[in-house]
C-alpha positions as MATLAB code, in Angstrom:
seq = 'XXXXXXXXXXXXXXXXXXXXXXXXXXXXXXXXXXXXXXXXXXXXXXXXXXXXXXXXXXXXXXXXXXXXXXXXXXXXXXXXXXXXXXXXXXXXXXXXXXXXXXXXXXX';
ca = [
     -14.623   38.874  -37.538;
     -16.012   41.086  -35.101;
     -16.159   44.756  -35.993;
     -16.600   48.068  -33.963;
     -19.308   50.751  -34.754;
     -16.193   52.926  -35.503;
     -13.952   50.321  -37.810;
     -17.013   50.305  -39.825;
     -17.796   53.599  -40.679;
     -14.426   54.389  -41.849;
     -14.937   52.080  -43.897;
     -16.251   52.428  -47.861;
     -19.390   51.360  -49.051;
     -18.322   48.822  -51.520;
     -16.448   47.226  -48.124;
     -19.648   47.522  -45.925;
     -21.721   45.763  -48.913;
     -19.319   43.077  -48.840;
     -19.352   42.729  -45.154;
     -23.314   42.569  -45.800;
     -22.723   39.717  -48.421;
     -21.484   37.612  -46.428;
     -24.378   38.065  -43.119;
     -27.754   35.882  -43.239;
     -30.185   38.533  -41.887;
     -33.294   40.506  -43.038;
     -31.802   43.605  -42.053;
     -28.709   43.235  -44.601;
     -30.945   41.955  -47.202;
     -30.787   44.417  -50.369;
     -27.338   46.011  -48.696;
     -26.547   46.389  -52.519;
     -28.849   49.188  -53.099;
     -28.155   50.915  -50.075;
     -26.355   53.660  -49.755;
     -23.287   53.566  -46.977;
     -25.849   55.106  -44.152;
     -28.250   53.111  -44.086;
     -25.891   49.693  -44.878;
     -24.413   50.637  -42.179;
     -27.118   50.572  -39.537;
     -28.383   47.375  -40.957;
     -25.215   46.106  -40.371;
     -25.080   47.183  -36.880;
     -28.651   45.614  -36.282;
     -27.361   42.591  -38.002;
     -24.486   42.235  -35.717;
     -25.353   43.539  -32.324;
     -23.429   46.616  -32.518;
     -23.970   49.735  -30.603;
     -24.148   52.176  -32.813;
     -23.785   55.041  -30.621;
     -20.112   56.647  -30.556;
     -18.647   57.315  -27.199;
     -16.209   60.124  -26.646;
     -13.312   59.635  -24.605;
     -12.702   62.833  -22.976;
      -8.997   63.398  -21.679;
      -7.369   65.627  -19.236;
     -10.953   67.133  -17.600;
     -13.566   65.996  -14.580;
     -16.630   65.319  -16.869;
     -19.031   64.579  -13.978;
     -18.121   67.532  -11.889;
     -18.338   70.082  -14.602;
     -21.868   68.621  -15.590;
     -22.770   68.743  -11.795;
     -21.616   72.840  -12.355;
     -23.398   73.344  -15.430;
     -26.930   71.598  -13.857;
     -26.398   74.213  -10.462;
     -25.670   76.565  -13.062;
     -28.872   76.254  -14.962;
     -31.021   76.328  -11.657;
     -29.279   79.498  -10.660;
     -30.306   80.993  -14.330;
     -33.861   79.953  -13.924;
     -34.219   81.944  -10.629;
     -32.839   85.065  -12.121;
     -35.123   84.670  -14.468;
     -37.878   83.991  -12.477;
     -36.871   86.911  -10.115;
     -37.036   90.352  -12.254;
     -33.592   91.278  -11.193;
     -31.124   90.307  -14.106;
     -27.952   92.040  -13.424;
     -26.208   88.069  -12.473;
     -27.526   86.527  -15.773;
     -24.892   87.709  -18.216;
     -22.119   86.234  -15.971;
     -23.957   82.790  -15.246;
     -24.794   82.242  -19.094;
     -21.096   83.183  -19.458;
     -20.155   80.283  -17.443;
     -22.091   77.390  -18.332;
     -21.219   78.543  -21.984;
     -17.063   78.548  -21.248;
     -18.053   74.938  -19.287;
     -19.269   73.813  -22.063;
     -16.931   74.447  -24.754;
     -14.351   72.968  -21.919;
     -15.931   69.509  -22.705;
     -16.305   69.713  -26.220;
     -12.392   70.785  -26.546;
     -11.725   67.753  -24.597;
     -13.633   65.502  -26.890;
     -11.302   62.860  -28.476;
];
């Protein structure tokens, strides 16, 4: 059967053990004195599985408010390389209320 990275780690570690069981590969071998972390990525080694969880993120432009956030940044660094600071409250403002607008739209 052919799991996700995400079907997996909800599961328990008695489950992933068993999954481990039943897989011919040095990574899984000694699953039984593993705890569920590290069973888990040898599992995923074992069976080609990305472990790396992708978001979906719903409802927002993710590329355009990165593209923001880098112009942003580069705006930042030349107020701070310039000696006049009276803009930096407002542009640290803004890349911080960008960034919490991706993180609520994290699924």
């Amino acid at each position: 059967m052919a799991y996700t990275y995400h079907e997996l780690k909800e599961k328990t570690v008695a489950d992933l053990r068993e999954i481990a069981k039943g897989i011919e590969h040095e990574a899984v071998e000694g699953a039984t004195q593993m705890n569920k972390d590290h069973v888990l990525k040898a599992l995923c080694t074992a069976l080609g599985i990305d472990m790396h969880e992708h978001h979906q993120v719903v409802g927002i432009d993710k590329v355009a408010i990165k593209t923001k956030i880098r112009e942003l940044k580069k705006k930042r660094d030349e107020i701070l390389v310039s000696q006049d600071r009276s803009q930096l409250h407002g542009v640290l403002r803004h890349i911080h209320s960008l960034k919490r607008t991706m993180r609520r739209a994290m699924v």
